[in-house]
N, C-alpha and C positions, 0 to 999 in steps of 0.2 A: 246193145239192142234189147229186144223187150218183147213177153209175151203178156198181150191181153186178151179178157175176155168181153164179149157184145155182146147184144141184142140186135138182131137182123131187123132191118127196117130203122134205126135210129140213125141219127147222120153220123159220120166219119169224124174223129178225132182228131186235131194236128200230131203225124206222124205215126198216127196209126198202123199203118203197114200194109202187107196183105191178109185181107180178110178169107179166111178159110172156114165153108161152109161146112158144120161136121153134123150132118141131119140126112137123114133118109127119104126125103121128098125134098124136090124145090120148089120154090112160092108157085104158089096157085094165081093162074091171069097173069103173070110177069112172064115176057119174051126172054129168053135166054142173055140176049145179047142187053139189058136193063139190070141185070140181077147187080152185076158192080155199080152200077148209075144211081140206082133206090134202094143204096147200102144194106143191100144183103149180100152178098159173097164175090170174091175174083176167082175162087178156087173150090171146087165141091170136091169135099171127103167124105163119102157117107161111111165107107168103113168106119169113122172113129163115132159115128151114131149108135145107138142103141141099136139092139134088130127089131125089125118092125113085132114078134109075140114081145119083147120086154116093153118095149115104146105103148105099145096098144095095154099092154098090163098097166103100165104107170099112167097110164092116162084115163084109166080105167075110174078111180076111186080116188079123191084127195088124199096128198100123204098126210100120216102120220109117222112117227120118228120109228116106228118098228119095221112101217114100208118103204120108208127112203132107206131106213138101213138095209132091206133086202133088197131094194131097189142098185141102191153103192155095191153091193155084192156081187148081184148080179150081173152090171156093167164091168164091175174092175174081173169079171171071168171072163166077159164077151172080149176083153182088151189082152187078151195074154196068147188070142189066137196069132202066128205066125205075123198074116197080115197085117193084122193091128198093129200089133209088134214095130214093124218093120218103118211104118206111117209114124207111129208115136218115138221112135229115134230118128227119122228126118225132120219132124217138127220143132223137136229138141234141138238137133244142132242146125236147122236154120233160125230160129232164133238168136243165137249167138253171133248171127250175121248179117239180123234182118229185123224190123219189128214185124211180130205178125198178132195177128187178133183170130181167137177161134172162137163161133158163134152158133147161137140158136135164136128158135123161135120165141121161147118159155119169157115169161113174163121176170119168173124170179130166180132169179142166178139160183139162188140156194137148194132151190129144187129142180135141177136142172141137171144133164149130164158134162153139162161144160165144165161146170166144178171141181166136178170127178177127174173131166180130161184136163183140166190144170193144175189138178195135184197129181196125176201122171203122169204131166210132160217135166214139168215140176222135180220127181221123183229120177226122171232121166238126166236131166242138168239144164231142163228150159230156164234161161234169164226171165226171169221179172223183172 
């Protein structure tokens, strides 16, 4: 089995999985019951999202590599809370029995928290 990462809103892969929304808002004008249909999420995590001051910080000013770096820091702290915790070792060992896809909005993976949360599920024993 296999973990990926997406862009919400792009269509479904063959065998993609389930897609797990890890964002702290859900799309804007989309009914609940459409958010799987116009591939954006089966399953909403916003735990594994930034909190809305780091989101609204990074969102603030284009990165640069000294503000992704504080940017990675400050995520990989927001992730060590219990809760997080807890979500980022069921994500891990459902992948080893499931494909799953963890997703955002951000155009470019690299500056994105997805990243971050695939080299932390990664870091727990997620399959790729």
């Amino acid at each position: 089995m296999s973990l990926r990462v997406v862009r919400f809103g792009t269509p479904r892969l063959r065998g993609e999985g389930l897609r797990l929304g890890t964002v702290r808002r859900p799309p804007r004008g989309v009914r609940k019951e459409d958010y799987a249909a116009l591939g954006y999420y089966d399953v909403w995590l916003p735990e594994l999202a930034p909190s809305a001051p780091l989101a609204s910080w990074a969102l603030s000013t284009p990165f640069t590599a000294q503000r992704w770096a504080t940017f990675a820091r400050r995520y990989r702290g927001e992730m060590q809370q219990p809760s997080a915790q807890h979500l980022l070792a069921l994500v891990a060992a459902l992948s080893a029995q499931t494909n799953i896809s963890i997703g955002c909005y951000c155009e470019d993976e690299n500056h994105c928290h997805r990243s971050l949360l695939k080299a932390l599920l990664i870091e727990r024993g997620a399959i790729t």
